[in-house]
N, C-alpha and C positions, 0 to 999 in steps of 0.2 A: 288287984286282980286284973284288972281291965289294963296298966302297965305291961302286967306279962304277956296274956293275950297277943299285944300291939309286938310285944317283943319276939314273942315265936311266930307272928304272922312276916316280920322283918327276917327274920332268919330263912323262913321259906321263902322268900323273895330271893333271896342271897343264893341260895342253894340252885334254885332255877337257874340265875344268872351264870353261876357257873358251869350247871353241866349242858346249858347252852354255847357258849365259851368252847368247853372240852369238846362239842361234838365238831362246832365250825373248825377247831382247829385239826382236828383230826380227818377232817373230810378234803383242807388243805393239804394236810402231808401225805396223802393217799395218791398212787399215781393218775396223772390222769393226760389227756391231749394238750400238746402246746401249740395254740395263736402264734400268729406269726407276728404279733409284737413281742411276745416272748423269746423266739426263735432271731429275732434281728438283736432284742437283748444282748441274748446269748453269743451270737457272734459280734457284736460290739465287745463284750468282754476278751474276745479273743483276736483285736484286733490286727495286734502286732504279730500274730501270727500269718493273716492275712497280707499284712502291708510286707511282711517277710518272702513269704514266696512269690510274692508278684515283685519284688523288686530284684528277686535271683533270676525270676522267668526275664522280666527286659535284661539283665545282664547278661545271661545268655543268649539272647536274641543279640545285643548289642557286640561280641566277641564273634560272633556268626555272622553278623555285618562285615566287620573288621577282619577278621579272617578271609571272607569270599571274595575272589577276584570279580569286578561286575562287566557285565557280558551288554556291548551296546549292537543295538539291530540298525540295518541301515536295508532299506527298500526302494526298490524300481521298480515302475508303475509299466506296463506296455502294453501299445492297442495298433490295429493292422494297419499298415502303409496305407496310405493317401495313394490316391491312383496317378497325380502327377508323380511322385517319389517312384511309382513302378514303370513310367513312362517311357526310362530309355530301356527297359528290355522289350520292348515295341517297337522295331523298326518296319513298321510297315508289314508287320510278318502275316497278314493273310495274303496281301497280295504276292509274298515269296512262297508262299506255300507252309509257314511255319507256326508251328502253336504258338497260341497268346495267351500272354502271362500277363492273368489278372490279379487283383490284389488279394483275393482268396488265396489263389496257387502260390503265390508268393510266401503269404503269410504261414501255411499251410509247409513250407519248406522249412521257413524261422523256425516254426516251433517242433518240428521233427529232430532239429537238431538242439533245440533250448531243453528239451525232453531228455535227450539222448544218453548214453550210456560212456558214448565215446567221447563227447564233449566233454563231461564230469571227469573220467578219467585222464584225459590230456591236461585240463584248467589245474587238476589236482599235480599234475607229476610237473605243471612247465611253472605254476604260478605258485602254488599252496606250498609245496616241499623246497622250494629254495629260500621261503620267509621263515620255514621254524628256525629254532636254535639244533645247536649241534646234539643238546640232551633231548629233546624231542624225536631228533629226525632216531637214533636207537630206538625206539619201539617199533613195537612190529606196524608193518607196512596195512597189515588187515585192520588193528586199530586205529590208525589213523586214517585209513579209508572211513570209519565209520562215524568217528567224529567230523571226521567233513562234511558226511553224507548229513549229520545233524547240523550242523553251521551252515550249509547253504541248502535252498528250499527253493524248488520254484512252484508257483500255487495259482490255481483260478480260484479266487475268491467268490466272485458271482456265477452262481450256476446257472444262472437266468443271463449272464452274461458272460460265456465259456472263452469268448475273445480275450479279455482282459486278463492279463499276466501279471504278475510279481512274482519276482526276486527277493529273495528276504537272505542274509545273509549275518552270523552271528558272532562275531568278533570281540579280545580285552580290547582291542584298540580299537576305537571310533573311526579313523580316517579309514584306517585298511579297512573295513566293514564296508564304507561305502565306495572305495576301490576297486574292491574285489566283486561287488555287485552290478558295476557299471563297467568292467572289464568283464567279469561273463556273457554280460549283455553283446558284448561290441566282438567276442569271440563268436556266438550263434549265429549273428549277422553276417559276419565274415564268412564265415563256414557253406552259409545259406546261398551268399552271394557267388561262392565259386560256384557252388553245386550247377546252382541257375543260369551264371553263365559259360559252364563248361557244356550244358544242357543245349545252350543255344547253336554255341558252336559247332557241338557235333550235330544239331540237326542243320545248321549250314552246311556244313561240310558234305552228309549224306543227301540233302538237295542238289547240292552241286555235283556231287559223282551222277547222280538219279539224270539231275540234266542233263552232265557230260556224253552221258551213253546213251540216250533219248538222241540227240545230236548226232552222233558217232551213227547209232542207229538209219536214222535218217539218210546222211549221208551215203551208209553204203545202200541203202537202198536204192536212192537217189541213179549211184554208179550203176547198177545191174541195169534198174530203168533203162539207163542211155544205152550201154553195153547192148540189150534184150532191141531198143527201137534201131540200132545200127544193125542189129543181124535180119530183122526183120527189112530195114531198108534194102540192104543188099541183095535179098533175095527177090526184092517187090524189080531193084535194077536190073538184074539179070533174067526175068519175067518181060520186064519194057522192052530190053535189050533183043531180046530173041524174040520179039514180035514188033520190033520196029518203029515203038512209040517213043516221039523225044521230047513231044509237048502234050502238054495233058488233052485227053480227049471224052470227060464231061465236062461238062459246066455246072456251077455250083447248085444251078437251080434245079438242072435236072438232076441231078443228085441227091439234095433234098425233097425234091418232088418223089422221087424212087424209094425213100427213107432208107437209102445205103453212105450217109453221109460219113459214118462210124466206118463202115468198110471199106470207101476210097481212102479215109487220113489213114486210119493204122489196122485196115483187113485185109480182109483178100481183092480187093478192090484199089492197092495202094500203088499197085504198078500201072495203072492208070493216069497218075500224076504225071509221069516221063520222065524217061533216062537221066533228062536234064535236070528237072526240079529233085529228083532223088540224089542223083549226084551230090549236089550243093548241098542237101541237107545231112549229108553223110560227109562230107567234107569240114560240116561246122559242128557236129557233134563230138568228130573223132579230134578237133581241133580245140572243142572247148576245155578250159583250165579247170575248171568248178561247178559241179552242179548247186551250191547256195543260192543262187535268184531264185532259181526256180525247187525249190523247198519253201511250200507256203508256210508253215508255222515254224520256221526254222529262226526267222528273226526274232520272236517273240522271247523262243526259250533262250538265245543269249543273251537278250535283252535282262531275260531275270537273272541270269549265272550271272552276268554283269553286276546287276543290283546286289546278290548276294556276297559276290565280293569285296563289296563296297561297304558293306554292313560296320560298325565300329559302336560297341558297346560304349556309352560315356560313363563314366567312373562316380556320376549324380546319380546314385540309382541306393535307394533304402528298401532294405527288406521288413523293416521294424519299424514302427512309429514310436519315441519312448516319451510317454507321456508325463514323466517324474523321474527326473534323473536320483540318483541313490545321492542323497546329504548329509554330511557327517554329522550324527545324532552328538548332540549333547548330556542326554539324560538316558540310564542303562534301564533296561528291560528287567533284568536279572542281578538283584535279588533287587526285588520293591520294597523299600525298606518301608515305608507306612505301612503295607501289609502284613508284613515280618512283625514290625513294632507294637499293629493293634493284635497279632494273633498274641505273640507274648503276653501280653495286656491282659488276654482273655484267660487262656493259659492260667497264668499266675492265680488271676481273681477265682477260677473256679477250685484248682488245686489247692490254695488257701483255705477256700471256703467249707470244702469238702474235710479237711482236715480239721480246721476250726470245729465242725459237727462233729464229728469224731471224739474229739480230745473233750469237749459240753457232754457226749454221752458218756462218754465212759467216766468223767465225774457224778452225772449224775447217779449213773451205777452205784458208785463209790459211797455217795452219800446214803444214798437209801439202804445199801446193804448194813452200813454201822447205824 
């Protein structure tokens, strides 16, 4: 009795055991949230599908390498002329009368034309269009203006420092790159330097007419002057003459003393002098070659017409300072293959991965549905 007892109390043990059992395993195969140690599980099982599309993505990347022609930049650095460098379009020009060119004004002309529309367009048709090839130069003229317009760049990088210029210039071939950036440069200057000194010129030139007729001026003045003191004398003679004075009859003091001193030399008072002393002085008037001595500011202004035609621009004369000549790059800009390589990289691992969770769900779908 007490045998069986032990024996059905063994049995219900047994029976617990199991549908304890049935319940844990049943509460496993019920759906429920996967940890993300399950979920890296999950795509370790699916590895080769990962390591697959990241090795199509760099291949890809790597034909797109290999495909693209690479594009190397070359740059010129530029800051405003030094005031020696502006020095010979200074010849003394305030005391000619002429504006000065300071290294603002200067620089301020450089960059009018490093800006300009007309510079880009000439660089483009004398320098750009005789280096394409013959299949190039057939497309249209508008596209290849705009490609150019993308290949060279001129930029103030610091805004806090608006002076400072670059040239950035986008070339397959490295040398030409930095050619073509240090011949633009040397083209603006050029351009700048006629401006400045054909500026100067003509304001010579218009100083010098300004003189010449200031001069001319004077002179005929000068002539009527004398012309104007001869008719006056002649009349003050024939005054002496018909009253029979041939030697002066004041004397200087009482003259002065009388304050008619103005009207004995050249008044009504002048016939007074005498027949004689008139005479003579109409003799040396009507005889003189040149009124110049006696033109007081007459020497001065040829003195400057002189100076300004003596003027001679020296040929030492910089409009530009260039602080970094353009140097033929080594290493291209376009395409950066490390950047190219790690986006692929990226690329790949996420496409993979997304995919890998795809292909785990929908198994697990699968499983649960059967």
């Amino acid at each position: 009795m007490t045998d069986e007892i032990g024996t059905i109390q063994q049995a219900r043990k047994s029976r617990d055991i199991l549908v304890n059992m049935l319940t844990q395993r049943g509460s496993v195969g019920a759906p429920s949230h996967l940890d993300l140690f399950d979920y890296l599980q999950l795509l370790f099982q699916r590895w080769k599908c990962i390591v697959g599309l990241t090795l199509v993505s760099l291949a890809c990347a790597g034909l797109y390498l290999y495909l693209t022609t690479p594009l190397y930049q070359a740059r010129t650095t530029l800051l405003p002329p030094t005031p020696a460098s502006v020095a010979g379009y200074n010849q003394d020009n305030g005391r000619a009368g002429l504006p000065v060119w300071d290294t603002n004004a200067v620089y301020s002309v450089f960059q009018k034309y490093l800006f300009s529309d007309y510079l880009r367009m000439s660089f483009f048709k004398e320098t750009v269009l005789p280096s394409l090839s013959d299949t190039q130069r057939r497309l249209p003229e508008g596209a290849l203006r705009r490609a150019f317009d993308r290949q060279l760049q001129v930029l103030s990088p610091d805004k806090l420092k608006p002076y400072i210029l670059e040239v950035d210039v986008l070339s397959e071939q490295p040398q030409q790159a930095a050619e073509m950036a240090n011949a633009y440069v040397r083209n603006a200057g050029r351009l700048a330097d006629r401006e400045i000194r054909e500026t100067i010129e003509t304001s010579i030139r218009r100083r010098s007419v300004q003189l010449q007729r200031h001069i001319d001026l004077l002179r005929e003045t000068a002539l009527k002057r004398r012309q104007d003191r001869i008719q006056a004398l002649k009349e003050a003679l024939q005054i002496a003459r018909s009253v029979g004075l041939e030697a002066p009859q004041a004397s200087s003091a009482r003259v002065a003393a009388q304050d008619n001193l103005a009207s004995f030399i050249d008044g009504s008072l002048l016939y007074l002098r005498g027949s004689k002393a008139i005479s003579e002085e109409i003799a040396l008037l009507e005889a003189r070659q040149s009124d110049d001595p006696f033109i007081d500011s007459l020497r001065d202004m040829e003195e400057q017409k002189a100076f300004l035609a003596g003027i001679q621009l020296p040929d030492a004369t910089q409009t530009v300072q260039v602080d970094q000549l353009a140097l033929t790059p080594d290493v291209p800009v376009k395409p950066r293959k490390v950047l190219v390589l790690l986006a692929a990289l990226l690329i790949g691992l996420i496409a993979g991965t997304l995919l890998a969770s795809v292909l785990s769900a929908a198994a697990m779908c699968n499983r649960e549905a059967h």
